[in-house]
PALO-875758 format. One record per residue (C-alpha): residue number from 1; x, y, z; residue in one letter. Coordinates in pm, 1 decimal. Layout:
residues N
{node NUM {X Y Z} A}
...
This chain:
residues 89
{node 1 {10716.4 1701.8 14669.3} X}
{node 2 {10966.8 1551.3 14462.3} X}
{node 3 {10696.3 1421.0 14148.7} X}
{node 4 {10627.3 1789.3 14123.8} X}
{node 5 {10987.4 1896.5 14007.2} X}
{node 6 {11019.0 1973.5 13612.9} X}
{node 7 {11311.6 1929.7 13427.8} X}
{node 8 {11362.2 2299.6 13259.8} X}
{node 9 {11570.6 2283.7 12915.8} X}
{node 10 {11675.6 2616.1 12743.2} X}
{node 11 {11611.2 2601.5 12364.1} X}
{node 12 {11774.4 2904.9 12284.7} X}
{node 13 {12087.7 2884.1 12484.3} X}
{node 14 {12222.2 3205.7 12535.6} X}
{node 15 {12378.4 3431.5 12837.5} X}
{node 16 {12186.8 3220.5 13124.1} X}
{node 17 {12210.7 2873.5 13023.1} X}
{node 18 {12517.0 2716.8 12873.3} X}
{node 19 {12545.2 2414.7 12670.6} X}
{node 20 {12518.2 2064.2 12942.8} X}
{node 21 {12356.9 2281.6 13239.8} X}
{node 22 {11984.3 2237.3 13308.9} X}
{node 23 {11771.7 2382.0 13600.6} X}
{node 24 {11505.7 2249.2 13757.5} X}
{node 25 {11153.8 2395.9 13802.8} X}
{node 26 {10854.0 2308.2 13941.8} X}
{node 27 {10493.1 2499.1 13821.4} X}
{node 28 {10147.6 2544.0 13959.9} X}
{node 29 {9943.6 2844.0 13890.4} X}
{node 30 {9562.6 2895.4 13890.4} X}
{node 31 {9559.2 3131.9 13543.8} X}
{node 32 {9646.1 3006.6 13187.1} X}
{node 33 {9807.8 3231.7 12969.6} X}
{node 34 {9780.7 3295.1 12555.6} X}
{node 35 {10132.7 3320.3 12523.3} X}
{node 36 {10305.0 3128.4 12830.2} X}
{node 37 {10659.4 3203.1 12663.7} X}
{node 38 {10830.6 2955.5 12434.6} X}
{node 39 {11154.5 2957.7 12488.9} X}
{node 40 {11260.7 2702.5 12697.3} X}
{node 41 {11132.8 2329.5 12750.9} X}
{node 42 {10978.2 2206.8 13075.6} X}
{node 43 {11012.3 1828.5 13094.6} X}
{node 44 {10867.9 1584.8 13334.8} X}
{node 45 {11075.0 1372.6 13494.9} X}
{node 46 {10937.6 1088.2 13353.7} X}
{node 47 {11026.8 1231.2 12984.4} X}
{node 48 {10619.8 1153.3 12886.3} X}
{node 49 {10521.2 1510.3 12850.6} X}
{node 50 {10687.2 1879.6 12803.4} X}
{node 51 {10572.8 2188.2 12682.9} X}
{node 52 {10700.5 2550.3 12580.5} X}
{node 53 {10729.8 2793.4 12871.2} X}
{node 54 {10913.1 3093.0 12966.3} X}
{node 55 {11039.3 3441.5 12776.7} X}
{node 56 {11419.8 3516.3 12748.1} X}
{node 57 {11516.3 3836.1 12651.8} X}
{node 58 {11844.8 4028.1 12725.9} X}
{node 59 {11747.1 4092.0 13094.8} X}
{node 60 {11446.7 3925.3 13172.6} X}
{node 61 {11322.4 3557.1 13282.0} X}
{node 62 {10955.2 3530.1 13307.5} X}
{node 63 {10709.2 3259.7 13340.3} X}
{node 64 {10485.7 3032.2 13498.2} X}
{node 65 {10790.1 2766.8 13660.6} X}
{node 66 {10947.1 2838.5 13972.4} X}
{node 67 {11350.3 2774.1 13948.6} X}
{node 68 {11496.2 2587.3 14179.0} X}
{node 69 {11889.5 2782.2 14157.3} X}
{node 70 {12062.4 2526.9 14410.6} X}
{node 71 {12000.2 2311.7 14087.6} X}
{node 72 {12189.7 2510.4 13868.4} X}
{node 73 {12411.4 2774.6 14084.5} X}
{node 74 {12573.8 2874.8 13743.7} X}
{node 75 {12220.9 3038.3 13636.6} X}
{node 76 {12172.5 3175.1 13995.1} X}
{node 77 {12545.3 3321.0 13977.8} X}
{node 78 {12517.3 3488.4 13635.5} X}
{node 79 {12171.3 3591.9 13687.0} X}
{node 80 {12282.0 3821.4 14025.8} X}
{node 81 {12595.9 3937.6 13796.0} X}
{node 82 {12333.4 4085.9 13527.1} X}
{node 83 {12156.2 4250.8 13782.7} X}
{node 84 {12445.9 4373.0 13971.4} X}
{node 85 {12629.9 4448.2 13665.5} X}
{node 86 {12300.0 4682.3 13499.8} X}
{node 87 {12297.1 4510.0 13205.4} X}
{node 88 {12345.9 4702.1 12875.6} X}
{node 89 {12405.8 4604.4 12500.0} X}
């Protein structure tokens, strides 16, 4: 299970990822997309091959990799504060 696991860099960092924290993702879906999102980086662990995935906006996440939060409990912990907190700019 472990070779599955994608490395998931934010490109525009921003309210859920800050500058040194990464979270890790894994990805299998049976549908391709025209616009998969392109604002993050998924990596393979290997470093051979990444590709754009995943829209940010002010209150949403969305995308084809599944986040693994114990990776990252920062995300997980700001992420439940946004919802929690209603989010409004």
């Amino acid at each position: 299970m472990e070779k599955h696991f994608r490395q998931v860099n934010w490109l525009d960092l921003d309210m859920w990822i800050l500058p040194g924290e990464n979270i890790r993702a894994h990805e299998f879906h049976y549908w391709d997309s025209t616009d998969s999102g392109s604002d993050c980086l998924a990596v393979k662990p290997d470093g051979k091959r990444n590709w754009e995935c995943i829209h940010l906006e002010e209150n949403l996440v969305a995308g084809y990799p599944h986040l693994y939060y114990p990776s990252c409990k920062e995300f997980a912990e700001r992420f439940v504060e946004k919802c929690r907190s209603g989010y409004r700019e």
